[in-house]
C-alpha positions as CSV (number, residue, x, y, z in Angstrom):
1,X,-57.2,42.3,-113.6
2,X,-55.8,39.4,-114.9
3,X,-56.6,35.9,-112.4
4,X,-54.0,32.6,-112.6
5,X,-56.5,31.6,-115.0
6,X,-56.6,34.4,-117.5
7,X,-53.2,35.6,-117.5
8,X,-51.8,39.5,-118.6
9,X,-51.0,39.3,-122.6
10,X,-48.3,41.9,-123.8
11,X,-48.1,42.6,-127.7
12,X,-44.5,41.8,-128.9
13,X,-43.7,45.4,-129.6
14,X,-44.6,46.6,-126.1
15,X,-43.4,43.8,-124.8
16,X,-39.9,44.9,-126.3
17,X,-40.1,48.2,-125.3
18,X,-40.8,47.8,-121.9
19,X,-39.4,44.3,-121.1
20,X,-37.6,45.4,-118.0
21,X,-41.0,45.6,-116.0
22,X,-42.4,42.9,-117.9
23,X,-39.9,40.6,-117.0
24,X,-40.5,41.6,-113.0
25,X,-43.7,40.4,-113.3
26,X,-43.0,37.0,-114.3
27,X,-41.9,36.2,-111.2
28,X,-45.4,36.6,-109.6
29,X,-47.1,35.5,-112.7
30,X,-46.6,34.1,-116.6
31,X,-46.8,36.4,-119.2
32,X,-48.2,35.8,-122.4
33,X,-46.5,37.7,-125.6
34,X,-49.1,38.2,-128.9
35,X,-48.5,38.8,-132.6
36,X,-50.2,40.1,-134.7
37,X,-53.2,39.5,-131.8
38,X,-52.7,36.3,-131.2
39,X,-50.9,34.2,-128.3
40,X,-47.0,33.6,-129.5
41,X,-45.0,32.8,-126.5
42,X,-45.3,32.8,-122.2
43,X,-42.5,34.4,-120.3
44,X,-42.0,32.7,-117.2
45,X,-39.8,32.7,-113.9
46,X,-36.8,30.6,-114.1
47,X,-38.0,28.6,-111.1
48,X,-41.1,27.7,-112.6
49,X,-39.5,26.7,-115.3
50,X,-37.3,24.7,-113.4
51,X,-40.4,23.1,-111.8
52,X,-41.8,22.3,-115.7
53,X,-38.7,21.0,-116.5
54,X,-38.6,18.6,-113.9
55,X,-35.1,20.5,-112.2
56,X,-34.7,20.7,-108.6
57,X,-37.4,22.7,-106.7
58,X,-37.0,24.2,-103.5
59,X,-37.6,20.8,-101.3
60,X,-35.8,18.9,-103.8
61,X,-33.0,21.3,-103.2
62,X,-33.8,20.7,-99.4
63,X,-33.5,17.2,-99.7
64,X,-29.9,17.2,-101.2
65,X,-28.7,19.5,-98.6
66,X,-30.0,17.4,-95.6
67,X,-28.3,14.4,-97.5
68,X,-25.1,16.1,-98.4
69,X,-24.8,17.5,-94.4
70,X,-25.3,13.7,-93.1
71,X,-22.8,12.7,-95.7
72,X,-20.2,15.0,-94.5
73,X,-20.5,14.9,-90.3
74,X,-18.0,13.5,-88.3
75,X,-21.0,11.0,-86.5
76,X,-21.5,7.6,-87.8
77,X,-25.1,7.5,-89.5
78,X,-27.0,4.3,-90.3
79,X,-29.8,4.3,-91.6
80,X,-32.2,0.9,-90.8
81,X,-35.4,-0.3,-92.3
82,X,-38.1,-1.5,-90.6
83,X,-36.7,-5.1,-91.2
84,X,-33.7,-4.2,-88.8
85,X,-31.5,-4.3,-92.2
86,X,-29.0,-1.5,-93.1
87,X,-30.8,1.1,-95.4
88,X,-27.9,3.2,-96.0
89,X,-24.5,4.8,-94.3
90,X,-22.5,7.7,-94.4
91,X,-18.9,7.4,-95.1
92,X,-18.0,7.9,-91.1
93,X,-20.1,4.8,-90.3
94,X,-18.4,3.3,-93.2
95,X,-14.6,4.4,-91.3
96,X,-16.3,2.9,-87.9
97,X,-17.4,-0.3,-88.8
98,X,-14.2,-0.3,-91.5
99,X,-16.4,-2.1,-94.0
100,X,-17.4,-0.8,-97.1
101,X,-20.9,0.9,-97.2
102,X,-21.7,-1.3,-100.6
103,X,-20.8,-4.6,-98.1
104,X,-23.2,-3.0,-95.1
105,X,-26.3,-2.4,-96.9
106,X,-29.4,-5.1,-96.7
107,X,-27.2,-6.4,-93.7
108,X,-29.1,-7.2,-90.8
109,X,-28.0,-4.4,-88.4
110,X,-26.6,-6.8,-85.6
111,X,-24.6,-8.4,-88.3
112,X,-23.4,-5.2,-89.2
113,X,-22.5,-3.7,-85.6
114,X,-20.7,-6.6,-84.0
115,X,-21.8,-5.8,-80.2
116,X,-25.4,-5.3,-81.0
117,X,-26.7,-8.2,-80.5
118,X,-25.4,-8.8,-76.7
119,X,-26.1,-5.4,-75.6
120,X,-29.0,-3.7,-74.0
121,X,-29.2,-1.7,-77.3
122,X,-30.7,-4.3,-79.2
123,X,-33.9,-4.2,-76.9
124,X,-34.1,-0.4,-77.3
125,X,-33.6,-0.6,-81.5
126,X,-37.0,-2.6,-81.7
127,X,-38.7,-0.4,-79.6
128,X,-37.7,2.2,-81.5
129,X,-39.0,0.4,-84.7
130,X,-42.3,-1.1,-83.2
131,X,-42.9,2.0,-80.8
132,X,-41.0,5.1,-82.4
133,X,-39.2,5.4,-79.1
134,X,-36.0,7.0,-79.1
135,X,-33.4,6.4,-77.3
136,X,-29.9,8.0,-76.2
137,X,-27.1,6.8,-74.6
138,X,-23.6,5.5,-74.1
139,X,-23.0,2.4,-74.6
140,X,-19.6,0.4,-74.8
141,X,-18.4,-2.5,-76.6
142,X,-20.4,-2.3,-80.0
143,X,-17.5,-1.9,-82.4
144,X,-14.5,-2.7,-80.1
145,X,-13.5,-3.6,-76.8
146,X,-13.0,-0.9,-74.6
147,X,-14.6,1.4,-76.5
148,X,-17.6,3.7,-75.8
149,X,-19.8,5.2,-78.4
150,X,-22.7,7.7,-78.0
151,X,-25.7,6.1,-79.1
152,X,-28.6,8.2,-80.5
153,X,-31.8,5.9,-81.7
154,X,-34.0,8.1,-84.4
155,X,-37.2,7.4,-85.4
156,X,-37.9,8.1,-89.2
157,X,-40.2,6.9,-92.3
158,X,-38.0,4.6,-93.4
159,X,-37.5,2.8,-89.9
160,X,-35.0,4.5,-87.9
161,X,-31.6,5.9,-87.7
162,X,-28.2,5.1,-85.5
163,X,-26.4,8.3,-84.9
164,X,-22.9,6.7,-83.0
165,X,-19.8,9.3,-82.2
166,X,-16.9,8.0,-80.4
167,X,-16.6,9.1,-76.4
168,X,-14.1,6.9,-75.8
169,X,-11.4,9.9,-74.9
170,X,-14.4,11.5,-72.7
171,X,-14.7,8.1,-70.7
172,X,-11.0,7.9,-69.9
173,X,-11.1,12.0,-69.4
174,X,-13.7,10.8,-66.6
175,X,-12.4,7.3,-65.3
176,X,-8.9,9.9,-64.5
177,X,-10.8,12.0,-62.8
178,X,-12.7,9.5,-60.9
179,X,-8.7,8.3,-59.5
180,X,-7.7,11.8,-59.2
181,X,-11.1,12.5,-56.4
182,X,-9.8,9.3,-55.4
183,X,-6.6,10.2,-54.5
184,X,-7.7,13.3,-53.1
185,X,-9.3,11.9,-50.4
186,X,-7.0,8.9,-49.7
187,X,-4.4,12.5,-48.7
188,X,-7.6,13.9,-46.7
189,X,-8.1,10.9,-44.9
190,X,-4.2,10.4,-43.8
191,X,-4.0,13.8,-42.1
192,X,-0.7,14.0,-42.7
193,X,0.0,15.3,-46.1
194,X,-0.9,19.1,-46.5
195,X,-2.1,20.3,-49.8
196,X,-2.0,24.1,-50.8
197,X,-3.3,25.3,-54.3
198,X,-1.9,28.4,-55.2
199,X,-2.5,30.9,-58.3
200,X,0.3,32.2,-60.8
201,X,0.7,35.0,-58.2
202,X,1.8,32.6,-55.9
203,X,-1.5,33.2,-53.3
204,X,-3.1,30.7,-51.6
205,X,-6.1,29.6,-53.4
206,X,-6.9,26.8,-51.3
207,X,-5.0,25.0,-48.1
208,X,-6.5,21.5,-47.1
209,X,-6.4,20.8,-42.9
210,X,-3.3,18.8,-42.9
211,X,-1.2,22.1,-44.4
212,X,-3.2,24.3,-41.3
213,X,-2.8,22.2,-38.8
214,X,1.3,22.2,-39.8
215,X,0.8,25.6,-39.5
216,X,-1.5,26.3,-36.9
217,X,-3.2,28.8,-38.8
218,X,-7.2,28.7,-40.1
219,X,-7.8,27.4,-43.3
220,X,-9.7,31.0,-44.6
221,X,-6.8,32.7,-43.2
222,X,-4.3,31.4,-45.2
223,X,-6.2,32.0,-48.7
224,X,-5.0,35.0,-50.9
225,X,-1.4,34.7,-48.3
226,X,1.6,34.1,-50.8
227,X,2.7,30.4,-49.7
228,X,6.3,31.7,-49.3
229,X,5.5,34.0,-46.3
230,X,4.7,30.7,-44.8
231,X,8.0,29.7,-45.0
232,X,10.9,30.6,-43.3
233,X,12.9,33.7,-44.5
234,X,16.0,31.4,-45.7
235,X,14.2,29.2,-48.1
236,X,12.0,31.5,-49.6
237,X,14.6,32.4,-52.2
238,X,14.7,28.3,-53.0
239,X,11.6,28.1,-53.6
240,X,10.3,31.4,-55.6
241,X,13.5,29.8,-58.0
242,X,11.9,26.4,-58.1
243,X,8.2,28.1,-58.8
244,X,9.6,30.3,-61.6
245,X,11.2,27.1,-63.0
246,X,7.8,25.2,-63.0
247,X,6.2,28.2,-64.7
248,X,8.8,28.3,-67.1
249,X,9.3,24.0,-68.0
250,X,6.3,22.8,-66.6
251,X,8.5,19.9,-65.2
252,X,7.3,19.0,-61.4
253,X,9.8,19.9,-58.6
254,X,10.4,18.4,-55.3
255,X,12.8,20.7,-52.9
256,X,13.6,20.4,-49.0
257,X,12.3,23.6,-46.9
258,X,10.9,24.9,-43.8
259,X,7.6,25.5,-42.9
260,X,7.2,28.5,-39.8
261,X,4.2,27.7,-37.5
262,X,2.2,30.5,-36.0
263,X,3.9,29.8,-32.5
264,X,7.6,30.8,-34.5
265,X,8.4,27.0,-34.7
266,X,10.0,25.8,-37.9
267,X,9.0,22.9,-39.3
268,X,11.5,20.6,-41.6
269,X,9.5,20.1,-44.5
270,X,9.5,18.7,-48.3
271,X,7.8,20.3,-50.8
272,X,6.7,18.9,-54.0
273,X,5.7,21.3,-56.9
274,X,3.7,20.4,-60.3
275,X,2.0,22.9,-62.4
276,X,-2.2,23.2,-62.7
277,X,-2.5,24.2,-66.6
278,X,-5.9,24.0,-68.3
279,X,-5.8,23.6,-72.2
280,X,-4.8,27.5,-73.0
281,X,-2.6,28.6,-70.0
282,X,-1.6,28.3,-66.7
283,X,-3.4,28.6,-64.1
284,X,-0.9,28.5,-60.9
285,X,0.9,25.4,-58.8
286,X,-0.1,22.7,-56.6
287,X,2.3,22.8,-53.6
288,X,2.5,18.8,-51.6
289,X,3.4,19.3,-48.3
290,X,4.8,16.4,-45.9
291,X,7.2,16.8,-42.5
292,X,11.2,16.2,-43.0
293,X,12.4,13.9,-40.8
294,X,16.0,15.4,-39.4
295,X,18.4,12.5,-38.0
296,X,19.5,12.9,-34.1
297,X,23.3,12.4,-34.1
């Protein structure tokens, strides 16, 4: 058997004749064509000659695809050396700091990113450097005011890297969300506004204890009720029209009514309408509830 040292040798003749199989066996292992006895030519695999040839091999090839996938993501990439300096950048860290990537390397990184040097960051970039601690977090001000970025500190041969992606639109997703608990329980603690959420079917999903105590009913009674057999038969019609309406525009709505109370009463009422959609449909109505004053003549 031939070893990697003493490889198989093929006489140009039989080589020809069968050079489908001989040229399988390249790929485990060179092949060395005589003539006339003596050694002409090696047959190789096209990857080693590649490798011979000083092409790409396999982890060159890995190399220029890890490269080419940081060139091309949305994320702003900075690469530092262990100076603090910029190494290198992708083009969306190029877009962030809107200088150009020839202008940002051998920049000292807190010359580079304008808030670095004022922020808590700039303690966590030398660890990361001296330590090969990483860090991530979200940080605001580095580029611009107001704005927050997603900070991800990388340890690497160079130095490090500085992953940043913009979070801004998160933030303010958050900070509205934040008022909109808020508001929530400013209603909840006044007592007198009743809340009902209902579903596209026009059930009850949810009534807060201002709307039961209007009504005199329990709160898990009134879920999976349709809100308009809590009204009184004549403005029922009024407000099935003003429901389909908000379906149908998604423009709030804000019509006079009259609540019935478990003891027959009815209750003068105003009802405010706006539409709970999530990004692909809707997903039913938010019904305000608050008393109608009538004026004794």
């Amino acid at each position: 058997m031939a070893s990697r040292h003493d490889p198989q040798r093929v006489s140009a003749a039989d080589f020809i004749r069968g050079f489908a199989g001989w040229r399988l066996r390249t790929a485990r292992a060179p092949v060395v064509v005589t003539h006339h006895g003596k050694d002409a030519h090696v047959l190789i695999s096209l990857a080693d000659y590649r490798r011979l040839d000083g092409g790409p091999g396999e982890g060159d090839l890995l190399a220029a695809s890890q490269a080419a996938l940081v060139e091309s993501i949305r994320d702003a990439a900075i690469l530092i050396d262990r100076h603090a300096c910029v190494a290198a950048v992708n083009p969306a860290a190029s877009d962030l700091l809107e200088t150009a990537a020839s202008d940002l390397l051998r920049r000292p990184l807190a010359e580079a990113v304008p808030g670095l040097a004022g922020s808590v960051l700039h303690a966590h970039l030398h660890r990361m450097l001296d330590h090969r601690e990483r860090f991530s977090g979200e940080v605001p001000g580095l580029v611009a005011p107001r704005q927050w970025l997603r900070v991800d500190l990388i340890p690497l041969p160079v130095g490090g890297a500085m992953v940043l992606r913009d979070v801004s639109e998160l933030w303010g997703t958050l900070a509205e969300q934040d008022a909109q608990r808020a508001l929530a329980d400013a209603i909840e603690a006044d007592a007198t506004v009743g809340v009902a959420h209902l579903s596209v079917r026009e059930a009850v999903d949810y009534a807060n204890p201002a709307l039961a105590a209007m009504t005199g009913a329990d709160q898990a009674a009134m879920r999976r009720v349709r809100f308009s057999a809590l009204l009184a038969v004549g403005s029922r019609a009024a407000f099935a029209e003003a429901l389909e309406t908000l379906f149908r525009t998604g423009a709030p709505a804000r019509i006079a009514s009259e609540l019935v109370t478990r003891e027959g009463d009815v209750l003068p009422v105003t009802l405010a309408l706006a539409e709970r959609r999530s990004a692909y449909a809707s997903e039913g109505a938010v019904v305000v509830v608050t008393r109608r004053h009538t004026k004794v003549r």
